[in-house]
N, CA, C and O of each residue as an XYZ file, in Angstrom:
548
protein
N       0.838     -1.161      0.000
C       0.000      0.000      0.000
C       0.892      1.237      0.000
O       1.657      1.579      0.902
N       0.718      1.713     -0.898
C       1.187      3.565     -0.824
C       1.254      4.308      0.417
O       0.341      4.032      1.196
N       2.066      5.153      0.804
C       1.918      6.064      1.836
C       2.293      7.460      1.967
O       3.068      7.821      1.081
N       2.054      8.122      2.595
C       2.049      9.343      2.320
C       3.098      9.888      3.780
O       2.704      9.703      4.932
N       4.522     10.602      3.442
C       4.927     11.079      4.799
C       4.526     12.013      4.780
O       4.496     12.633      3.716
N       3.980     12.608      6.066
C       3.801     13.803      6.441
C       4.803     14.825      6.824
O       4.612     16.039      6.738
N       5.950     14.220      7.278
C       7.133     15.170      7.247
C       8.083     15.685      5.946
O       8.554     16.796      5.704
N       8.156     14.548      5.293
C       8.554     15.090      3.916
C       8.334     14.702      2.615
O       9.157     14.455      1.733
N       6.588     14.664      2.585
C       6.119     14.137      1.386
C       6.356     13.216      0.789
O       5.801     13.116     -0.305
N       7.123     12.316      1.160
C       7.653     10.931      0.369
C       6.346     10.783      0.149
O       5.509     11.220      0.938
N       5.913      9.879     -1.416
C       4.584      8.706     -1.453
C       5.991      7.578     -1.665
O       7.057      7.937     -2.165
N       5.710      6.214     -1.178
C       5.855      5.281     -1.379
C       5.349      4.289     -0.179
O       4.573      4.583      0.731
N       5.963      3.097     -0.406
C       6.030      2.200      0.739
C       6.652      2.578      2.008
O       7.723      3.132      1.761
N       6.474      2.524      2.986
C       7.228      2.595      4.515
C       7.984      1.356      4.839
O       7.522      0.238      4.613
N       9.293      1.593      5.436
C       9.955      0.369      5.827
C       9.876     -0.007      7.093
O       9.364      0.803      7.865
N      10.298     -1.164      7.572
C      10.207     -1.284      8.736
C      11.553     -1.447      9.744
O      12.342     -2.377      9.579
N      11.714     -0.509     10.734
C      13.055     -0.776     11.092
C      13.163     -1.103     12.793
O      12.596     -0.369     13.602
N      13.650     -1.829     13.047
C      14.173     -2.522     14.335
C      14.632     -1.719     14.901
O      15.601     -1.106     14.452
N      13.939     -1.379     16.408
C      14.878     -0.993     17.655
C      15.799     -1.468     17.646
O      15.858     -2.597     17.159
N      17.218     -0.717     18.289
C      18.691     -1.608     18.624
C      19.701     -0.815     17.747
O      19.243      0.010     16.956
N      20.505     -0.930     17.799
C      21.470     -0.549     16.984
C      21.943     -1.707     15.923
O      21.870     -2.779     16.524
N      22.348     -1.886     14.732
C      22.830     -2.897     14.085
C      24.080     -2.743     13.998
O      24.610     -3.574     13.261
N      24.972     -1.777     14.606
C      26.116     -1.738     14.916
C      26.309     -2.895     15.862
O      26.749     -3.973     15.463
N      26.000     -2.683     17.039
C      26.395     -3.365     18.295
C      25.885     -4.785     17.751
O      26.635     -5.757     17.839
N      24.502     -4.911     17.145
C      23.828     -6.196     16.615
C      25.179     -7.188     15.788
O      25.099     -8.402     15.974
N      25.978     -6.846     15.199
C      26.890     -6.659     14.505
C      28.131     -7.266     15.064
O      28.805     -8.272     14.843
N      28.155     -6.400     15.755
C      29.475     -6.746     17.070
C      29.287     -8.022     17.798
O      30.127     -8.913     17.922
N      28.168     -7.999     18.229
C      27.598     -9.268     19.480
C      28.178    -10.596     18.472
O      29.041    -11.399     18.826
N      27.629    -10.592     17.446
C      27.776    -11.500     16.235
C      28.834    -11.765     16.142
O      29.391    -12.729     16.669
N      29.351    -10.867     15.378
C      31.061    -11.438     15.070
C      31.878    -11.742     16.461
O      32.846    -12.482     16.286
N      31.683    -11.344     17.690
C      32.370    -11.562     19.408
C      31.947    -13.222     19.632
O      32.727    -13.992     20.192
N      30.383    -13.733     19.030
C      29.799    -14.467     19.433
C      30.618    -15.832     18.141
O      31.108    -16.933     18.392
N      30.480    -15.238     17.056
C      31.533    -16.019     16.247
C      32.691    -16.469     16.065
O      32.978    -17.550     15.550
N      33.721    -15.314     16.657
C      34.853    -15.708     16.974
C      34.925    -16.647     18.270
O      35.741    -17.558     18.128
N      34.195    -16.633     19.620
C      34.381    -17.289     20.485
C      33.408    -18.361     20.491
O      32.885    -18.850     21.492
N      33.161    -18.772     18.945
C      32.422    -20.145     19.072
C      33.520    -20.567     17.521
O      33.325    -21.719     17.133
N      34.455    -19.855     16.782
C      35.440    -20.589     15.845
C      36.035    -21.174     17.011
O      36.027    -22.385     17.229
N      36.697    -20.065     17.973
C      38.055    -20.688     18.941
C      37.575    -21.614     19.654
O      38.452    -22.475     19.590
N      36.277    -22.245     20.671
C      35.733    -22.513     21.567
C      35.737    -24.065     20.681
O      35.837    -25.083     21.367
N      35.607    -24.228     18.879
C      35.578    -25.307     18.631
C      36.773    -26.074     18.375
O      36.638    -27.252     18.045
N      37.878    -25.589     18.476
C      39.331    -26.023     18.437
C      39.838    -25.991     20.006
O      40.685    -26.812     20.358
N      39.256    -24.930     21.045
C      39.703    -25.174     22.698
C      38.858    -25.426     23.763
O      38.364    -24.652     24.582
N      38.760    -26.679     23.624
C      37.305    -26.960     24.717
C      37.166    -25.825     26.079
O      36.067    -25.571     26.572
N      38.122    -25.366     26.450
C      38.230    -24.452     27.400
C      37.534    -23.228     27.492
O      37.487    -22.490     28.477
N      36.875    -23.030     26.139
C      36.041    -21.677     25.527
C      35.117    -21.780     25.139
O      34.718    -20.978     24.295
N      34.348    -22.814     25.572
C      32.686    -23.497     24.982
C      32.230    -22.292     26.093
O      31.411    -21.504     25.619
N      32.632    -22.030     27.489
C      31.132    -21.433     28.385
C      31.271    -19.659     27.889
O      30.231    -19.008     27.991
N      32.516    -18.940     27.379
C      32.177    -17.428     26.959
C      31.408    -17.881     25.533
O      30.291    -17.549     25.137
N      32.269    -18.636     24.991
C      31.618    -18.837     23.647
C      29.834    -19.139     23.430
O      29.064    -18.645     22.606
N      29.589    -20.112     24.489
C      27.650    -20.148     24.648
C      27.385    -18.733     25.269
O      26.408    -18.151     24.797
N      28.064    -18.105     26.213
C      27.570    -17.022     26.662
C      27.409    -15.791     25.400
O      26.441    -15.154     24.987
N      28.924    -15.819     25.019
C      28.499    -14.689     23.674
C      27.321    -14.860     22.836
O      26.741    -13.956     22.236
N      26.940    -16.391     22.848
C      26.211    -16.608     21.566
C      24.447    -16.048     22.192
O      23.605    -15.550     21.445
N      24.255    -16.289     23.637
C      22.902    -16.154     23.937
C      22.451    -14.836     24.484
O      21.279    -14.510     24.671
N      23.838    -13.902     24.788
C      23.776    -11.956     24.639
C      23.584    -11.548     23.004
O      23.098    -10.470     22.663
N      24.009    -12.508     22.118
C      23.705    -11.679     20.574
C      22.438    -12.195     20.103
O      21.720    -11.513     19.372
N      22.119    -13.372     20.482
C      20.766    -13.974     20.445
C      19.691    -13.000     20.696
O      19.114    -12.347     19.826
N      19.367    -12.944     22.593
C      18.795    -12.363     23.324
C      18.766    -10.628     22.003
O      17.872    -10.240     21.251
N      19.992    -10.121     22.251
C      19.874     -8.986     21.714
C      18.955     -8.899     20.208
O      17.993     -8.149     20.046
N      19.294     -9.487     19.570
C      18.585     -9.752     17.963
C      17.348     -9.938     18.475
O      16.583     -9.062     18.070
N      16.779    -10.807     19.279
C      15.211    -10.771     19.415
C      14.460     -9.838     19.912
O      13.278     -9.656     19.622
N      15.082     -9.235     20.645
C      14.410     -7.993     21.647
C      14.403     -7.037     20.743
O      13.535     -6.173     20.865
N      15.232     -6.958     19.763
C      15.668     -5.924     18.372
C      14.341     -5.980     17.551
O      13.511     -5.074     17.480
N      14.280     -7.273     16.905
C      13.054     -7.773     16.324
C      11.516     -7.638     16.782
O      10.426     -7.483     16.233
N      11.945     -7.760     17.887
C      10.542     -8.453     18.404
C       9.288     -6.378     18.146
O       8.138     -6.126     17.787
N      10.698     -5.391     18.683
C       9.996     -4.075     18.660
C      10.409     -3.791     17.181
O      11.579     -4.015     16.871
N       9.526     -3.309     16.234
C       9.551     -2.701     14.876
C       8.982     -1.669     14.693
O       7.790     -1.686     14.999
N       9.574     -0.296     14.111
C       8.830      0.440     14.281
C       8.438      0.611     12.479
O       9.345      0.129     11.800
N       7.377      1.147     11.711
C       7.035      1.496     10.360
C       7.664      2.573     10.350
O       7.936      3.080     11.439
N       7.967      3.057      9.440
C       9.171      4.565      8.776
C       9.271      4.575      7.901
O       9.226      3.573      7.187
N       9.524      6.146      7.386
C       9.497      6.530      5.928
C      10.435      5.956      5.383
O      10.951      5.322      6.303
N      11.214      5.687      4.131
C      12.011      4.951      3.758
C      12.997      5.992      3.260
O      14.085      5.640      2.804
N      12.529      7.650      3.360
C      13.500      8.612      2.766
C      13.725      9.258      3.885
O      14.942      9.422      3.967
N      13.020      9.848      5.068
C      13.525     10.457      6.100
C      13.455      9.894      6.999
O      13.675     10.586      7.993
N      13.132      8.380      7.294
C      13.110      7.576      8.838
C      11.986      8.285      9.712
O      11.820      7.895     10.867
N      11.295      9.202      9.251
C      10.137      9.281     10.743
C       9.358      8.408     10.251
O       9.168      8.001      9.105
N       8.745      8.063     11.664
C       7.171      7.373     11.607
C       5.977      7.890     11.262
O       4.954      7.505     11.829
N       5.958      8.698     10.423
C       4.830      9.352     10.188
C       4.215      8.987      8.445
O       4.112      9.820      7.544
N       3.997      8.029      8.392
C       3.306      7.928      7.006
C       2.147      7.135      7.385
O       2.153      6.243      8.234
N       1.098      7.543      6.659
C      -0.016      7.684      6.354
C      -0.739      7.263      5.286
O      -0.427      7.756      4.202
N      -1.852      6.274      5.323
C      -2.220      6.051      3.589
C      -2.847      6.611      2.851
O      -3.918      7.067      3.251
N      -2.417      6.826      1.370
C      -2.343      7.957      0.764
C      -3.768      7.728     -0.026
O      -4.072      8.420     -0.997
N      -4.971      6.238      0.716
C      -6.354      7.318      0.424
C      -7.044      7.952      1.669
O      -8.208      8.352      1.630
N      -6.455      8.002      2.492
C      -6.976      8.677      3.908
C      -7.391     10.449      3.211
O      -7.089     10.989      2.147
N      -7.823     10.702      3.855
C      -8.541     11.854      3.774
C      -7.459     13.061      3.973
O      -7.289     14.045      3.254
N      -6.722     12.650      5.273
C      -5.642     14.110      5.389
C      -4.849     13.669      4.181
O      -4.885     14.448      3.228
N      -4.154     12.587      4.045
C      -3.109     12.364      2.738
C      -3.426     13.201      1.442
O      -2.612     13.939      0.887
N      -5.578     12.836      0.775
C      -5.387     13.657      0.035
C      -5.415     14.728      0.263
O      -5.219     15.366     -0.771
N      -5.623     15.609      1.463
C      -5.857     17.140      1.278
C      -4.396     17.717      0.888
O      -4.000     18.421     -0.041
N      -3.688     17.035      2.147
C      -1.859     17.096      1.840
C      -1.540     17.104      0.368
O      -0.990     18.134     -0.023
N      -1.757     16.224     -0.477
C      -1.237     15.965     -1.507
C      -1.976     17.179     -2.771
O      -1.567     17.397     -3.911
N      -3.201     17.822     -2.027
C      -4.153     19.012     -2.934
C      -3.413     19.549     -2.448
O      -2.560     19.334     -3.309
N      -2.766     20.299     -1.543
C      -2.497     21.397     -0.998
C      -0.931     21.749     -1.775
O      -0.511     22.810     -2.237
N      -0.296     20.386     -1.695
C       1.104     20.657     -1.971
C       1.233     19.939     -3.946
O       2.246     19.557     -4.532
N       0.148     19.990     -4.334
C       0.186     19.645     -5.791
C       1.253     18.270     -5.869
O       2.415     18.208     -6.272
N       0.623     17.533     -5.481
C       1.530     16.062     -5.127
C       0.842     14.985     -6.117
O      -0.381     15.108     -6.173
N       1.240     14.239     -6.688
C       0.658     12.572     -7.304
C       1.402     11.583     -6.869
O       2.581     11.579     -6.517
N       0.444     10.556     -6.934
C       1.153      9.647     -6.568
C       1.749      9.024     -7.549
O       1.012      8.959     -8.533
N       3.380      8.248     -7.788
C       4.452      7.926     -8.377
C       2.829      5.997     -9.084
O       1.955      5.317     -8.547
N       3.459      6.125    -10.406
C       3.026      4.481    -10.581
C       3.629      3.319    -10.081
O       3.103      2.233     -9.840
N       5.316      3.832     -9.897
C       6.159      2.953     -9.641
C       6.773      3.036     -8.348
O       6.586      4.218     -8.059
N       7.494      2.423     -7.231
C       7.572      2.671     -6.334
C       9.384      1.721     -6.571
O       9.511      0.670     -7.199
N      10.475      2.444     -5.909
C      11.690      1.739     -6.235
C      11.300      0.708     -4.820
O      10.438      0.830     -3.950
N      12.333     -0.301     -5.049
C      12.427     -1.464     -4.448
C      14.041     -1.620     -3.708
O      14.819     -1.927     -4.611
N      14.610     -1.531     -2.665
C      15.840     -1.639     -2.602
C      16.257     -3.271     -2.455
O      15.671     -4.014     -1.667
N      17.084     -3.603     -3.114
C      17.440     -5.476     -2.893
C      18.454     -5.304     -1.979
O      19.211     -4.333     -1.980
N      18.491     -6.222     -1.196
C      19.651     -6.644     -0.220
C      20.702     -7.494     -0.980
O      20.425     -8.086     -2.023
N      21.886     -7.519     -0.414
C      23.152     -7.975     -1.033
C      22.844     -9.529     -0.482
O      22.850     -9.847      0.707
N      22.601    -10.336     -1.498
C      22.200    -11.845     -0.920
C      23.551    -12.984     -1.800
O      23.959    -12.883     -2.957
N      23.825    -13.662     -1.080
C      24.406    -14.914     -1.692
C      23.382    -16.156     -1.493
O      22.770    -16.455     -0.468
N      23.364    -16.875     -2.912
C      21.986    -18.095     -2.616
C      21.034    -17.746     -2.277
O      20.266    -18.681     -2.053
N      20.555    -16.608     -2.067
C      19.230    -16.032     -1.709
C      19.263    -15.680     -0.395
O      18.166    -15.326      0.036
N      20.175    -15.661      0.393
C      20.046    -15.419      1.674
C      20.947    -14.131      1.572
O      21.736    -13.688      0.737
N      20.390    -13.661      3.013
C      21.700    -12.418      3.401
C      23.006    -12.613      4.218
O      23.189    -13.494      5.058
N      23.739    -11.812      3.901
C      24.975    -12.370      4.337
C      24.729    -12.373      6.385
O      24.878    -13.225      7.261
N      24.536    -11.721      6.371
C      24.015    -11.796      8.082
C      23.604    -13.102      8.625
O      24.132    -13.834      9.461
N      22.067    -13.245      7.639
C      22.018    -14.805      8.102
C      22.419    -15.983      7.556
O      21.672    -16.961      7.528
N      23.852    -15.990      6.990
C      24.776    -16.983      6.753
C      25.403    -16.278      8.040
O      24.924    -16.678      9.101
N      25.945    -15.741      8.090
C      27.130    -15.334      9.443
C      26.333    -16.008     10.849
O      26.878    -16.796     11.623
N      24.845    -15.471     10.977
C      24.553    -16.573     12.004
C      23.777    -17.575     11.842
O      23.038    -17.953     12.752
N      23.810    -18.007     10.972
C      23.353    -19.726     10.529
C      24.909    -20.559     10.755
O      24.836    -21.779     10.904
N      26.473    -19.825     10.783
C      27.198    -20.389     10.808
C      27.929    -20.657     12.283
O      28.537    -21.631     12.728
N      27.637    -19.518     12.771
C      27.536    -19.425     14.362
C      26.743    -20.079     15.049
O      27.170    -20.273     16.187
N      25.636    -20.559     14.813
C      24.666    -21.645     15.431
C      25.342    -23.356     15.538
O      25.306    -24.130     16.494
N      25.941    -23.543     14.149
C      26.501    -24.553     13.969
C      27.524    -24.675     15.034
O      27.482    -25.451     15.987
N      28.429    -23.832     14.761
C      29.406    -23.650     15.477
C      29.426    -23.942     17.108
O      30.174    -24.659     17.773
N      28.536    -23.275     17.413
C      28.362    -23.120     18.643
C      27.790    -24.690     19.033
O      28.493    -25.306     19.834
N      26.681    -25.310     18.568
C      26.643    -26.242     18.739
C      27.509    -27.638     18.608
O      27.350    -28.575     19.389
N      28.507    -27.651     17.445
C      29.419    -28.259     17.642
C      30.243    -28.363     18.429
O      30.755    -29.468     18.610
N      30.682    -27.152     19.222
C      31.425    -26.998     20.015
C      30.393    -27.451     21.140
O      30.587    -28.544     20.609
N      29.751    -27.622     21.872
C      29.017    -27.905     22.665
C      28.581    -29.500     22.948
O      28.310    -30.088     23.995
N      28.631    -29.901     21.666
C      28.391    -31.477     21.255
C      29.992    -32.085     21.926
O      30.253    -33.019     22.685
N      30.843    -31.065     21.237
C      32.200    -31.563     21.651
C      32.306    -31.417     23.152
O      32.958    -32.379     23.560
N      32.078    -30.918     23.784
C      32.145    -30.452     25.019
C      32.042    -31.577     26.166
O      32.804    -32.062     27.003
N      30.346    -31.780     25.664
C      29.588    -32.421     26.604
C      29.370    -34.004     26.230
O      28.769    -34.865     26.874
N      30.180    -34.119     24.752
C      29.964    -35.599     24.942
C      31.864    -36.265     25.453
O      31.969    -37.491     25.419
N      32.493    -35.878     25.654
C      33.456    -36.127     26.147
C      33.102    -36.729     27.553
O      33.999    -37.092     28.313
């Protein structure tokens, strides 16, 4: 559905963006990856290594779980659908149409996935291997 920002006229789609930082989201990950590569070559590093893995976990869901809708050109939350009644007055007032086409941004994917969730689809493994190793000793 079309939308209308009220802060800076964008019409298009609204995106949706996650509380959290994806910096730190980022960090937790790769901290949580490296101490589940090393943790699977030094049994001695399975308990930071599960610990890193269930602070970047924890963090990613709590990230997810709150989403907020946002413009996709200025990030406020303020869009609106553009057959609502204020949208069209907005759009009379400021001699606005709506676009036919709406751009699409693609994510950088390998195999169809994003590189993120290969990085922690590989960290899961990891971590569990190392854990398998651990505890079946």
């Amino acid at each position: 559905m079309k939308k209308l920002c009220t802060q800076c006229f964008y019409i298009g789609h609204e995106e949706s963006r996650i509380y959290g930082d994806y910096t730190t989201d980022s960090i937790l990950w790769g901290l949580a990856f490296f101490f589940a590569l090393a943790g699977a070559f030094e049994t001695f590093l399975w308990f930071p290594a599960t610990i890193m893995f269930f602070v970047a976990l924890l963090y990613s869901i709590s990230g997810y779980t709150f989403k907020a809708c946002v413009c996709s050109k200025c990030q406020s939350p303020s869009m609106i659908p553009v057959s609502s009644e204020k949208a069209q007055q907005i759009m009379n007032q400021m001699g606005l149409s709506a676009p036919d086409y709406i751009e699409i941004k693609e994510e950088r994917t390998v195999i169809g996935m994003a590189f993120r969730t290969i990085f922690v689809m590989l960290t899961v493994i990891l971590v569990l291997f190392m854990l398998y190793k651990h505890f079946a000793d």
